[in-house]
C-alpha positions in Angstrom: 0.3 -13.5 -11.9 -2.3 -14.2 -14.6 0.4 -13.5 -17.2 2.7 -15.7 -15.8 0.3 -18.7 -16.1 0.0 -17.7 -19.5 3.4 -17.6 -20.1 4.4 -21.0 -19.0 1.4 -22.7 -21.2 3.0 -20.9 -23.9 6.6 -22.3 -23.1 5.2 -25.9 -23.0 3.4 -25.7 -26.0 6.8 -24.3 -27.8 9.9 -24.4 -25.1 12.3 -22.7 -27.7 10.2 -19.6 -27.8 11.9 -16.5 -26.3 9.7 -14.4 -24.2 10.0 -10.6 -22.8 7.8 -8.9 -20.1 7.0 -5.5 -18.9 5.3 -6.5 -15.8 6.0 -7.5 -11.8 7.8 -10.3 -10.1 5.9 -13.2 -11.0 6.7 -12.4 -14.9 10.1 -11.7 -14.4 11.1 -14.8 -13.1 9.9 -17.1 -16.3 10.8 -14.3 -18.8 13.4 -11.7 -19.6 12.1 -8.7 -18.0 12.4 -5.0 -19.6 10.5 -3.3 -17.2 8.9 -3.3 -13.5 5.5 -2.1 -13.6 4.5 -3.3 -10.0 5.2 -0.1 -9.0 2.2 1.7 -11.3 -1.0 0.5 -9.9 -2.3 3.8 -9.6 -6.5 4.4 -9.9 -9.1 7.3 -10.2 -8.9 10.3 -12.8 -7.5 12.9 -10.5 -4.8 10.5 -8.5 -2.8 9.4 -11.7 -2.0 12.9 -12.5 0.8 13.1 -9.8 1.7 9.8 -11.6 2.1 10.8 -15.0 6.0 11.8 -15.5 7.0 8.5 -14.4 4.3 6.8 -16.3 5.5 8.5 -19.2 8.7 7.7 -19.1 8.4 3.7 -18.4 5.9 4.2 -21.7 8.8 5.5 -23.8 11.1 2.9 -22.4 8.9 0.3 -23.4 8.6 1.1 -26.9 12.8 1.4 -27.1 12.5 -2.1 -25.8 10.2 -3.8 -28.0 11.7 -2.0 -31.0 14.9 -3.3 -30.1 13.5 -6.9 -29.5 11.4 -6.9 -32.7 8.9 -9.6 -31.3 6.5 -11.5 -33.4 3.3 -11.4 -31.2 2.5 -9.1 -28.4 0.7 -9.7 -25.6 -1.3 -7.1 -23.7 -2.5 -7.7 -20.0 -5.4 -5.7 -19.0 -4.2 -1.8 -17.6 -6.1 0.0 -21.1 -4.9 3.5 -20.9 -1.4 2.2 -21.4 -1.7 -0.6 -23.0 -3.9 1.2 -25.8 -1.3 3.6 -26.3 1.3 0.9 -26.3 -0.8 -0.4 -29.2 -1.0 2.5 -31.2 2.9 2.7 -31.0 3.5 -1.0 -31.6 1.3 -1.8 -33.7 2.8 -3.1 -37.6 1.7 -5.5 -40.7 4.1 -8.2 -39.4 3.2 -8.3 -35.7 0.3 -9.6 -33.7 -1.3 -7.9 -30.8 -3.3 -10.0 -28.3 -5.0 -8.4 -25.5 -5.4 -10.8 -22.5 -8.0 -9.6 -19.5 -10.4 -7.0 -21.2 -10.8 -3.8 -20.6 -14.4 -3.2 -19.5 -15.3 -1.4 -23.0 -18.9 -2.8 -21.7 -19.0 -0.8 -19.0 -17.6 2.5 -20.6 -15.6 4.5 -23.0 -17.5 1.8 -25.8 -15.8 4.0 -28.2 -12.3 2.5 -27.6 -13.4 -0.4 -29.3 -12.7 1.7 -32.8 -9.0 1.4 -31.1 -9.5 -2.7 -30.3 -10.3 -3.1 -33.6 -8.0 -1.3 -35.6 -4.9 -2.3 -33.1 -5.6 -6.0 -31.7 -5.9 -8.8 -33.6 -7.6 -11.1 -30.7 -9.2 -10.4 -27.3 -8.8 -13.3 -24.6 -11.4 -12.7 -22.1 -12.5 -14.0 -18.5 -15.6 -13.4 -18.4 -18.5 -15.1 -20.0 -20.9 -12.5 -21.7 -17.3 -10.7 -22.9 -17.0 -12.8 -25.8 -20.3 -11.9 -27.3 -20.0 -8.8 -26.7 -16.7 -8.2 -29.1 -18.0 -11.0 -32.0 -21.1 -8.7 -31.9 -18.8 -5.7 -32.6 -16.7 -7.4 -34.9 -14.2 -8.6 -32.9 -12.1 -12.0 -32.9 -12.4 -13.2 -29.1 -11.7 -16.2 -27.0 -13.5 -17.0 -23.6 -10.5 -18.8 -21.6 -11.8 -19.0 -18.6 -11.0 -16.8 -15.5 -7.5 -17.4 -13.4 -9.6 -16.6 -9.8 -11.8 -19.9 -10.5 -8.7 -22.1 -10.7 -8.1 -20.2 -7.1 -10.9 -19.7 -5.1 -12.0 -23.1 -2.7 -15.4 -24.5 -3.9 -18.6 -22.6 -2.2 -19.4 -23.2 1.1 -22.2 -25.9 1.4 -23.5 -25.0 5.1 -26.2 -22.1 5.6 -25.4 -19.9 8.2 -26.4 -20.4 11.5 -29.1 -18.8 13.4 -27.5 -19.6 16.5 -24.2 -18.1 18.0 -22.5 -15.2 16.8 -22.8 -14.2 13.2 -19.4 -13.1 11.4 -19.1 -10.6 9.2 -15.7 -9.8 7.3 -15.2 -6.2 6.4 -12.5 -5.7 3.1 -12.1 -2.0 2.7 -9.7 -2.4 0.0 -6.0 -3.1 -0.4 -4.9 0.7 -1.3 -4.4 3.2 1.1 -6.9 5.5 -1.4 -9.6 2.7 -0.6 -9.0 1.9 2.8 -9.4 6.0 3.6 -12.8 6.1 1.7 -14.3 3.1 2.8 -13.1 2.0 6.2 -14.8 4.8 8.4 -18.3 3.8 7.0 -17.8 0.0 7.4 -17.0 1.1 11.1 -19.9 3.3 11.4 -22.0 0.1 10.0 -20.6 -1.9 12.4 -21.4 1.0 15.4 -25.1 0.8 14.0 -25.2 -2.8 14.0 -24.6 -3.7 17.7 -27.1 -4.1 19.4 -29.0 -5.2 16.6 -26.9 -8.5 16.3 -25.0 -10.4 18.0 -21.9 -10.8 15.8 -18.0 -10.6 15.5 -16.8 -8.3 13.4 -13.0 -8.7 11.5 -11.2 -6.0 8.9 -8.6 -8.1 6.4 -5.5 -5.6 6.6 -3.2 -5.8 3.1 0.2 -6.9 4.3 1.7 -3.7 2.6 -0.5 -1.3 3.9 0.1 1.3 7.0 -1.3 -0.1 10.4 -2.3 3.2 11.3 -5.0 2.9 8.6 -6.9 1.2 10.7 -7.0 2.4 14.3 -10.4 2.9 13.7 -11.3 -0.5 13.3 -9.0 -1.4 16.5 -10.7 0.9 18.3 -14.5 0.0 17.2 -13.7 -3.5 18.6 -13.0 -5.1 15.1 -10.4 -7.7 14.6 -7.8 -7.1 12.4 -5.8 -9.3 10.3 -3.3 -10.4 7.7 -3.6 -13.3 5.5 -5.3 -15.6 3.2 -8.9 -14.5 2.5 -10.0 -17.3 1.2 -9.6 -19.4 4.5 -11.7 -16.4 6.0 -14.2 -16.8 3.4 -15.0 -20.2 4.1 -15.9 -19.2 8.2 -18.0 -15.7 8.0 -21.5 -15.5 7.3 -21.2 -11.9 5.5 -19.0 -10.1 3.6 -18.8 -6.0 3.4 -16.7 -5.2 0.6 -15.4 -2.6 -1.2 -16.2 -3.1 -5.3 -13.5 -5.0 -7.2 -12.0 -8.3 -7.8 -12.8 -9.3 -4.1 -16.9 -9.3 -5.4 -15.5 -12.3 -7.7 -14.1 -14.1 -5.1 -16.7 -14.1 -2.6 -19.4 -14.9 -5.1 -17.0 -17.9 -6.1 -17.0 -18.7 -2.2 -20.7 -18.6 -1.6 -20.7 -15.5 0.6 -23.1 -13.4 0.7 -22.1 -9.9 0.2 -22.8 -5.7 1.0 -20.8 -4.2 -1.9 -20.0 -0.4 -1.2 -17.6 1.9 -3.0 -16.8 5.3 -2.2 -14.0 7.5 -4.3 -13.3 11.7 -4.7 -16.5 13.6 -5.3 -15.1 14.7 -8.9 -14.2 11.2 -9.7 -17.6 9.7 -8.7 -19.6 12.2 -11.3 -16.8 11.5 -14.2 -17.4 8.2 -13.4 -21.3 8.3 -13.3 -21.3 10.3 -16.4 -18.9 7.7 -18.6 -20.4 4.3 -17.2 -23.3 2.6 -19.3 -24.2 -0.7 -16.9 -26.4 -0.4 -14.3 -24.3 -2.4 -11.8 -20.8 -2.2 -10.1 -20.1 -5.9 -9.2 -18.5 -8.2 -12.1 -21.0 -11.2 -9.7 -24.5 -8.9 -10.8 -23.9 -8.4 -14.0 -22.9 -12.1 -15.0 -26.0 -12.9 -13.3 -28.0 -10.4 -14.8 -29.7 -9.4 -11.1 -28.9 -7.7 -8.4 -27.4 -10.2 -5.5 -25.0 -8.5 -4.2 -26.7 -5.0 -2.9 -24.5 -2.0 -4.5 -24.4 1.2 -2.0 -22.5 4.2 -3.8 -21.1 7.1 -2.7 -23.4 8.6 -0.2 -25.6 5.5 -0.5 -22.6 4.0 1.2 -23.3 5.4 4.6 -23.3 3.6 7.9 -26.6 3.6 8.1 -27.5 2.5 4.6 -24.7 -0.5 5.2 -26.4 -1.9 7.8 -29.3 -1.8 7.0 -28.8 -4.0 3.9 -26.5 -6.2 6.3 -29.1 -6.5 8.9 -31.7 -7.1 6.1 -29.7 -10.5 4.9 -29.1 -12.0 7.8 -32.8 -11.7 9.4 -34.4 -12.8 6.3 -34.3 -16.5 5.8 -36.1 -16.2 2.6 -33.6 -13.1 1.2 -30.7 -15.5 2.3 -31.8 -18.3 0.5 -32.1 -16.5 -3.1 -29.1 -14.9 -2.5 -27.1 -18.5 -2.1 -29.0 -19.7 -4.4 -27.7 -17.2 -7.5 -24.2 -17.6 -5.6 -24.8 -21.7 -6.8 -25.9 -20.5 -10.3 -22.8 -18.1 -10.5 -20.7 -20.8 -10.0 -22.0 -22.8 -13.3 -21.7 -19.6 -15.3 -18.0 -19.5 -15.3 -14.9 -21.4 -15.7 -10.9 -21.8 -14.7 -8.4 -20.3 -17.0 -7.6 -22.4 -19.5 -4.3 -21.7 -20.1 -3.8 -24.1 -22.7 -6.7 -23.2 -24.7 -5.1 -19.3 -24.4 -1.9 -20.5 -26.0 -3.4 -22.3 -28.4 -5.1 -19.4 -29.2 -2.3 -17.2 -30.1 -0.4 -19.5 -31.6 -3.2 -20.1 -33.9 -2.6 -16.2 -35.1 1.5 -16.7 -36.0 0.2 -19.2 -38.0 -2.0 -17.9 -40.6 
């Protein structure tokens, strides 16, 4: 989707400019598509392995395709472990390689950036402190904003109310890998909770996803639904969210926020091992503190999930900060230009 935007700014800056994609449906309806990669949105160290023959063989395909095509710039969208390799392949005197959406080489695997700057000419980020971070490592980079702002309604302006039922949204993720780690805790948190507070619990459900997946929530008394979070967003007082883009969002929203993640054992200590940043959400570490509370792996238990809900909503003063660094958040970062982004790679053809 984010491509796509890109895409069209760079048609209107040059209309007669051909343009090829590897990607999903959004791409392949303003470009000539050579490949469907909606397909490959696999995550974790040990669950790609199942996935690897086919991934392999859309990776040769590819490289038959752009070879074939012969294109002047190339544009890389995020997905590193491919698209690295990609670059490797690709890569020649006479071609430019852009990388749009960074790979989080500030998180982990810093030594990848040996591959960034041997391979890519110029990294088009979303994220503010991303930009320093490759100029400091000798990097050319361009901060064009990030496609969710452009999105995401304005922050609520209304506290919470002390009256009434609160409302708390539960997002356990939109893969079936996610929804099976973290679902049965959020439920748990929610068994722990009543009592405690009056509130109304929901569960967002991704349209593509298995109803059976969550019976437990039925069956705990949650709501579920389908639909746009965003309109949820701007009516709960609480979020309980699985780590991811959805931390973004709901900082963007003004909603205070329980971030949990839970994944296989083995893949939590590679993980632990590899990553250098001492926080999970993209919201904490643009605002260098820890508003959104992070609960881990066993940290992520019923118990520990309510206790950090229960501790936000019965302190006013906790409340307050927390909406108040939502505020600041929003200041922080910008929409997508996509404009500026074209401009920007246009700027490499011609020098």
């Amino acid at each position: 989707m984010h491509a796509t935007e890109l895409v069209h700014a760079l048609k209107n800056a040059s209309p007669d400019i051909d343009v090829y994609s590897a990607g999903g449906p959004h791409l392949a309806a303003c470009s000539t598509q050579v490949a469907d990669l909606s397909h490959l949105a696999v995550t974790g160290f040990l669950e790609v392995i199942s996935y690897l023959p086919t991934i392999i063989g859309m990776f040769n395909h590819i490289v038959a395709q752009v070879n074939a095509i012969n294109p002047d710039v190339i544009i890389f969208t995020d997905y590193p472990d491919f698209n690295f390799r990609l670059a490797k392949r690709l890569a020649r005197p006479d071609r430019k390689l852009v990388y749009f959406i960074s790979p989080q080489l500030w998180a982990w695997r810093k030594g990848r950036l040996k591959l960034v700057k041997k391979y890519i000419d110029k990294m088009l980020v979303i994220f503010p402190f991303e930009e320093a971070f490759y100029r400091k490592n000798g990097v050319e980079a361009a901060f064009v904003g990030n496609p969710l702002v452009n999105t995401i309604p304005l922050m609520k302006g209304e506290t919470p109310s002390q009256n009434g039922p609160r409302r708390i949204l539960l997002l356990p993720g939109s893969r079936t890998k996610e929804v099976r780690s973290n679902l049965a805790a959020m439920c748990g948190a929610k068994k722990e909770m009543d009592g405690k507070i009056d509130a109304h619990f929901s569960v967002l459900k991704h349209p593509s996803l298995d109803p059976e997946l969550f019976a437990a929530a039925t069956e705990a008394g949650i709501r579920v639904f389908e639909g746009d979070p965003h309109d949820e967003f701007q009516s709960v007082d609480l979020a309980i969210a699985c780590s991811g883009t959805v931390t973004f969002e709901l900082a963007l929203s003004g909603v205070p926020t329980v971030v949990l993640y839970r994944m296989h054992p083995i893949t939590y200590h590679v993980a632990k091992a590899l990553v250098r940043v001492d926080a999970i959400s993209i919201p904490n570490l643009i605002l260098k503190d820890h508003v959104f509370p992070e609960l881990i792996q066993d940290a992520a238990s019923p118990e520990g999930i309510a206790g950090e809900a229960l501790s936000i909503l019965n302190d006013p003063a906790r409340l307050s900060h927390i909406r108040q660094e939502l505020a600041r958040f929003r200041t922080l970062v910008k929409a997508f230009d996509a404009e500026y982004a074209a401009r920007e790679i246009f700027s490499l053809v011609e020098k």
